[in-house]
N, C-alpha and C positions, 0 to 999 in steps of 0.2 A: 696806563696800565700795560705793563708787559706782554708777552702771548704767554711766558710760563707760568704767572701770575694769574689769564684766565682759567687755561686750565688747571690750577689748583683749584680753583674755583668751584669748575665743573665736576671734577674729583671726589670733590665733596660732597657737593651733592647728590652723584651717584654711588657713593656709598653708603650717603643717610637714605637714600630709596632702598637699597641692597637690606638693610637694616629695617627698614619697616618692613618689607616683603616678609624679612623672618617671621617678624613680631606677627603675622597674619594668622597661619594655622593655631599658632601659642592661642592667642585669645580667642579663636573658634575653637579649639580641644577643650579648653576649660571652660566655656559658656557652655556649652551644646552636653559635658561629661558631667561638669560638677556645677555647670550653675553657678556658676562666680562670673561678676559681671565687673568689667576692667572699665578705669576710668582714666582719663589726665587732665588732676584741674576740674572735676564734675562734669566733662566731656564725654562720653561713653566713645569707647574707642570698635565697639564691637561693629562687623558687616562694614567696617570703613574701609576707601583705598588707603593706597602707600600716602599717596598725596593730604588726605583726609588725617591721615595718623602723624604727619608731619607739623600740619596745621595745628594742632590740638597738640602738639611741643611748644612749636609756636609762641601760641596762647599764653602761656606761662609766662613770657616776658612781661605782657602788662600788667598781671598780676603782681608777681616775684620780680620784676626789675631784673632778672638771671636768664639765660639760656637753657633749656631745659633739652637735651640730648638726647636722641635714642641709643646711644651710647650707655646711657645711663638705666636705662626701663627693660630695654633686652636683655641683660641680667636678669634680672629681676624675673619677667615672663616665664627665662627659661628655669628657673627653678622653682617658682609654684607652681608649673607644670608638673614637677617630679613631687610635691607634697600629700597628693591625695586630697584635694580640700573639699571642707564642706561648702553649700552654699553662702555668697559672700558677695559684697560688694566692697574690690578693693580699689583703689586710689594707686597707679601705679607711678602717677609724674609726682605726688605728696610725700610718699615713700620714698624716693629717689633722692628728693630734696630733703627727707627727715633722713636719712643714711648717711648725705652728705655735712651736716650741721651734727649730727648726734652719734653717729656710727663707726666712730674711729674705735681700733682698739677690737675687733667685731667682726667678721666676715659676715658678706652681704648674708649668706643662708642663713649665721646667726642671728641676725642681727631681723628677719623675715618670720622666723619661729618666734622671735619674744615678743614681734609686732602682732602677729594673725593667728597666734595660736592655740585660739581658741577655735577654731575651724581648722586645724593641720591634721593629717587622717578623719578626719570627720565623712569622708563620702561615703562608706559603707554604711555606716551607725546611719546618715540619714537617706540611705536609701531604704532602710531594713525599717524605717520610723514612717517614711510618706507612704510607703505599700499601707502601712496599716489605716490611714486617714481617709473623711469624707472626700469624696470626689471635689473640685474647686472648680466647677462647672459655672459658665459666666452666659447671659442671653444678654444679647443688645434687644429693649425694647425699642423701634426705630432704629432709621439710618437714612439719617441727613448728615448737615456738616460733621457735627459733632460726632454720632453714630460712628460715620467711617474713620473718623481720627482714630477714637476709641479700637477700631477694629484692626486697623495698623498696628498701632502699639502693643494690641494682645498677642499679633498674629507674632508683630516682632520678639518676642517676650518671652514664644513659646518655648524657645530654648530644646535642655533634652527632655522636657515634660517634669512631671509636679510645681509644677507652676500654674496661673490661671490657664480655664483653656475656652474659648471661645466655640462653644457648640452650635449654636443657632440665633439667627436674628428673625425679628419678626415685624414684618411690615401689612398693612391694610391691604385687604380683597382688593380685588379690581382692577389689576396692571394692566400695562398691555400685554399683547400676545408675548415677546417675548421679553418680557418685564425681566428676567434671569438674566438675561444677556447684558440688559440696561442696567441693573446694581453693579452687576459686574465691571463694566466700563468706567463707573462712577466711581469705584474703587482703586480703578488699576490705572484711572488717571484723573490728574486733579489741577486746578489751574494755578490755584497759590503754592501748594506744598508737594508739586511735579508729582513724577510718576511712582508709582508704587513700587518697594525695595523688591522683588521678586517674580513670581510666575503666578497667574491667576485662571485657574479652569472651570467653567460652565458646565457643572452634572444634571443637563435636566433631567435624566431619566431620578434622579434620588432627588429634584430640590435642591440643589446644595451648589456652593462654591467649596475648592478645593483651592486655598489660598498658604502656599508654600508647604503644603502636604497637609497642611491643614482642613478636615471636614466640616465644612459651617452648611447646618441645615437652614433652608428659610422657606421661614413658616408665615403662613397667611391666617390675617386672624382680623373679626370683628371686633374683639376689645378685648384685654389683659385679664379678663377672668374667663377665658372661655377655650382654656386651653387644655391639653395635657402635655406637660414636659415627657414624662416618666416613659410614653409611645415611643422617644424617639434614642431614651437611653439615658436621659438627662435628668439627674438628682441634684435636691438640695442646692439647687443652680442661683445665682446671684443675677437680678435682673436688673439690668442698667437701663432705664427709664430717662430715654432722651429724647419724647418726644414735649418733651412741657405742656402737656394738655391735662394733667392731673398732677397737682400742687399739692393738696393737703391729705391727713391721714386716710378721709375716706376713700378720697378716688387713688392714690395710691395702692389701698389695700386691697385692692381688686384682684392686685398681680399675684397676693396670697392666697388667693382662692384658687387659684389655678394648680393641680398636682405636679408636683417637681421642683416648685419654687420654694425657697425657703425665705429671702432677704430681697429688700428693695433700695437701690440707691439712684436718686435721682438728680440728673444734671442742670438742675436751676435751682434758684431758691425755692426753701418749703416755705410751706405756714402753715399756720398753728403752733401746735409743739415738738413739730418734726425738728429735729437735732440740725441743724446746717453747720457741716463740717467741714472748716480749713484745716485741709492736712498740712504740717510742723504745726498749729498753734493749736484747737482742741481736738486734735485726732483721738487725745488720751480719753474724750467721754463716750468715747465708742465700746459700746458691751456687748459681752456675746447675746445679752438679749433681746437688744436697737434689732427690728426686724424692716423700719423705712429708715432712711438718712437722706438728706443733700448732701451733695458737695457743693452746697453754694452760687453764686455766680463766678465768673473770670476776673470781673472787677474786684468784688470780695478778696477772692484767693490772690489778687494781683498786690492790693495792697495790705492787707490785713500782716502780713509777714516783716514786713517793711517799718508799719507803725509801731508794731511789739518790740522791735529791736529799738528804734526810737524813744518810743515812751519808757523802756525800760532803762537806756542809759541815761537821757537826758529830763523825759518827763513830758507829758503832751497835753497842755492847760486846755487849748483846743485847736480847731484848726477847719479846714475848707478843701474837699475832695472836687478837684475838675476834672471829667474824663473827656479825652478828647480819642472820641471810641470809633472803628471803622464799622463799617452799614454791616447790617443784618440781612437773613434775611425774612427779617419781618417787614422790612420797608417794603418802598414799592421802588423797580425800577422807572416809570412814571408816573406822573400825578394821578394821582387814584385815592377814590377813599380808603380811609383808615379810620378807624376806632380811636386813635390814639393822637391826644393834640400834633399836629408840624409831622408826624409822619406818617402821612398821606402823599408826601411832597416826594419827587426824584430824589433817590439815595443817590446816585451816584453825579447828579448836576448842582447839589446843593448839600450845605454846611446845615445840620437841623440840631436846634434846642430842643433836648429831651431832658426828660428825670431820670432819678439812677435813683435805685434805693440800696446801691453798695456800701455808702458813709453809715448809714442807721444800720444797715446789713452787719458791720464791722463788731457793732457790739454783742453780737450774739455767737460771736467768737471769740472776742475779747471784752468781756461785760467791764475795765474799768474803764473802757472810753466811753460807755455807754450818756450819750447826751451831747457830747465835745464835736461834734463831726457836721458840718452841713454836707453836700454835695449835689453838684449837676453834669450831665453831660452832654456833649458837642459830639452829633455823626459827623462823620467826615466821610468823603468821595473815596475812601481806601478803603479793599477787600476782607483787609486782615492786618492786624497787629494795628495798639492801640494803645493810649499813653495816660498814665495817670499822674498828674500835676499835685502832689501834697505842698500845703501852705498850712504852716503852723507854726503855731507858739509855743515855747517850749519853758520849761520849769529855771532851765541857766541857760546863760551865753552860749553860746554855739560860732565855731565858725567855720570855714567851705573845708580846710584840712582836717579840722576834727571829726567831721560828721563823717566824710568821704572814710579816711583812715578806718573808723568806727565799721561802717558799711564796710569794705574791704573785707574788714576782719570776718564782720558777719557771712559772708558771703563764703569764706571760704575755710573757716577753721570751726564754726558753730552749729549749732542743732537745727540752723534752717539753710543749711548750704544749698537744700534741696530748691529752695523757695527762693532765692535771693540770689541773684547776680549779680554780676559789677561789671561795669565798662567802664574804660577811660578813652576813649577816642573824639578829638572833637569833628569827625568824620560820619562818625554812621546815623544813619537813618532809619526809615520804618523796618524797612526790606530785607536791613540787616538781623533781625531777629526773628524772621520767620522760622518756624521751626523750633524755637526755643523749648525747651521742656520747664525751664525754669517757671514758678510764679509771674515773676517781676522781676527786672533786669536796671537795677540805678545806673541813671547817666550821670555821670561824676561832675563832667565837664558839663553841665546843667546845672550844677548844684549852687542855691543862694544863699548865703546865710549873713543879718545883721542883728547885734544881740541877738536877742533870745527869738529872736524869727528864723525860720528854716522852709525853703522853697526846695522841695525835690521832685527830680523829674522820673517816672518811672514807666518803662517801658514794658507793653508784656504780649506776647501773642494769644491772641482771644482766643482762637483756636486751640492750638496746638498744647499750649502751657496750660491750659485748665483743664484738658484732656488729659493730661498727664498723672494734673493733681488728683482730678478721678479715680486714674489706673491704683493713685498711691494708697487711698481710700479703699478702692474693692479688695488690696490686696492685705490690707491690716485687716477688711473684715472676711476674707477667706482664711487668716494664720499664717498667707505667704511671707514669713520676715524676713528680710536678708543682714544680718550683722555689717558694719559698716566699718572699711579698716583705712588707712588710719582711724586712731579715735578721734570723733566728732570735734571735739571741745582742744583747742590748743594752752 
């Protein structure tokens, strides 16, 4: 290769960074003003570097087989910047690619008003509409793994407010002396999913962390009914009950008795006749009158998204859920009793055979597989992200490019884009999808199919991605919608 040939090279690439740099402020003006939340490809592009924004162009090759250009999106940027939008979650690498397939004959601004506008001038109307609404006050009950995930995402989320807001968390009497300092750190750094996106400050004289201007009170409490919200400013607040020590309606309903609280949503499976909700497949049996819900487990929401797509095109006679799940921490890091068969045993020296009640779990989100489903799972010596192995039978023939194709499609033009990824790499591994916000993430290059048998391998971070589906849950039952542009459905 020449020397004028590298630097063409290098050329280039310093003007695709020039170009992202642009796109920076665009997408902090319109999140932080109007509450539009920019995507490429279901990437979220917001609070990323130039490098972060290039990668998620990137991206788009394995999907689309195309180069995806910031060439292409910086247009675009700079002129929903000038539209005044309402709240929105738009797609700007799908847009880009729908402009250039559909858009001939059209200026891009035309061509942006026919796509999104139904939210064009909308930020007044709904700023003059949120003033008049209930507060959408959120309390983490607990703060462990989940807890702090949870606590990221809202912190990140807060955007320019009406949105969920994170008031206060409440954790058990007893710390230590400076137990404040200790959440604190536990927040602002983490060992799977690194350090936290911003600045984290220690109010002891108020109880509180101040977490990117954020005020989070934390409250010390004997148990979930022995509170008052309303002391500290906090209405009709949504409690997000992540500690799993109360399952069923009654120990749930505790958190009702306490003034301020209105809703209880809790991060494990319920029982009884507590509703457990997989947000995309029944988020729709959610009413304003559900005052407890689940969001299920990780495994659940991991695969539950996955089968509906499946059994809806192909048909799913039955089949055999194997999770091969990273440690908890309910295990032990050494041999130690447990309550619970094989883990008792080192989580982190040993492979442990456990139950999952995610497969039976599956039907109470999807009642027609209800019976078709066994399931077990494998701990494994990994911190985080966890793989769920679907074996199944299927109604017709199947093979590795139909199914794949099928999922693709799912993944990126339909109603559970949210829930459904797609990989094609015969490269990545666990590590690779930490962080994922997705459900469940199909490894393609995994995928088995003879007749009417179908092996899929699904990948999904326990953490982080069920965390997510939570946030998507509290915020259909606070009224936060965001319209979704492009349309969902290709």
């Amino acid at each position: 290769m020449s020397h004028e040939q590298m630097n063409e090279h290098l050329s280039a690439w310093t003007e695709r960074e020039s170009m992202a740099e642009a796109m920076i402020p665009l997408i902090g003006r319109l999140y932080r003003k109007n509450n539009v939340v920019t995507s490429i490809y279901g990437r979220a592009i917001i609070n990323q570097s130039t490098i972060g924004i290039i990668k998620a162009h990137r991206f788009v090759r394995q999907v689309e087989h195309n180069e995806l250009s910031v060439h292409d999106t910086l247009p675009i940027l700079e002129i929903l910047d000038k539209l005044d939008l309402g709240r929105a979650h738009i797609d700007i690498g799908k847009l880009a690619v729908r402009f250039k397939e559909q858009g001939s004959g059209s200026s891009l601004e035309e061509f942006l008003r026919e796509e999104i506008g139904e939210v064009v001038g909308k930020y007044q109307e709904q700023c003059h509409e949120e003033s008049c609404r209930d507060t959408k006050d959120v309390v983490l009950y607990g703060f462990g793994r989940i807890g702090r995930l949870l606590a990221r995402i809202l912190i990140e989320k807060a955007g320019g407010g009406n949105n969920l807001r994170l008031r206060a968390i409440v954790v058990r009497q007893g710390g230590a002396e400076n137990d404040l300092e200790k959440r604190a750190s536990l927040l602002r750094r983490d060992s799977v999913h690194g350090s936290f996106k911003g600045t984290i400050t220690v109010d002891e004289e108020n109880s509180a962390l101040i977490a990117n201007g954020n005020f989070i009170k934390v409250i010390y409490s004997d148990g979930p009914d022995k509170l008052d919200y309303t002391d500290y400013g906090i209405n009709n607040a949504i409690i997000i009950d992540n500690t799993g020590k109360w399952r069923d309606e009654e120990g749930l309903g505790l958190h009702l008795k306490s003034k301020g609280a209105s809703r209880v949503i809790l991060t494990a499976p319920g029982k009884g006749n507590i509703k457990n909700i997989v947000y995309g497949i029944n988020n729709g049996d959610i009413t304003e009158d559900d005052r407890i819900l689940s969001a299920a487990s990780c495994t659940t929401n991991a695969i539950t998204p996955v089968l509906k797509a499946i059994h809806d095109e192909f048909g799913i006679i039955d089949g055999h859920v194997e999770t091969v799940h990273s440690y908890t921490n309910d295990q032990n890091l050494i041999d130690n009793y447990h309550k619970g068969s094989r883990r008792g045993r080192s989580a982190p020296l040993n492979m442990v055979i456990t139950e999952t009640g995610a497969a039976k779990a599956v039907s109470k989100a999807l009642p027609e597989l209800k019976g078709k489903l066994t399931g077990n799972a494998i701990r494994v010596p990994t911190p985080n992200v966890s793989m769920a192995i679907l074996n199944l039978n299927l109604s017709k023939d199947v093979t590795v490019e139909s199914a794949n194709d099928y999922l693709r499609e799912m993944a990126l033009h339909s109603e559970l884009q949210k829930q459904i990824d797609f990989v094609n790499s015969p490269e990545v591994v666990s590590t690779d999808f930490v962080g994922s916000r997705h459900a469940g993430v199909v490894d393609a290059q995994a995928t088995i199919a003879n007749g009417n048998r179908l092996i899929l391998y699904v990948w999904y971070d326990n953490e982080f991605g069920y965390s997510a589906q939570v946030i998507r849950c509290v915020n259909q039952m606070a009224g936060v919608t965001y319209p979704i542009f492009p349309s969902r459905v290709r």
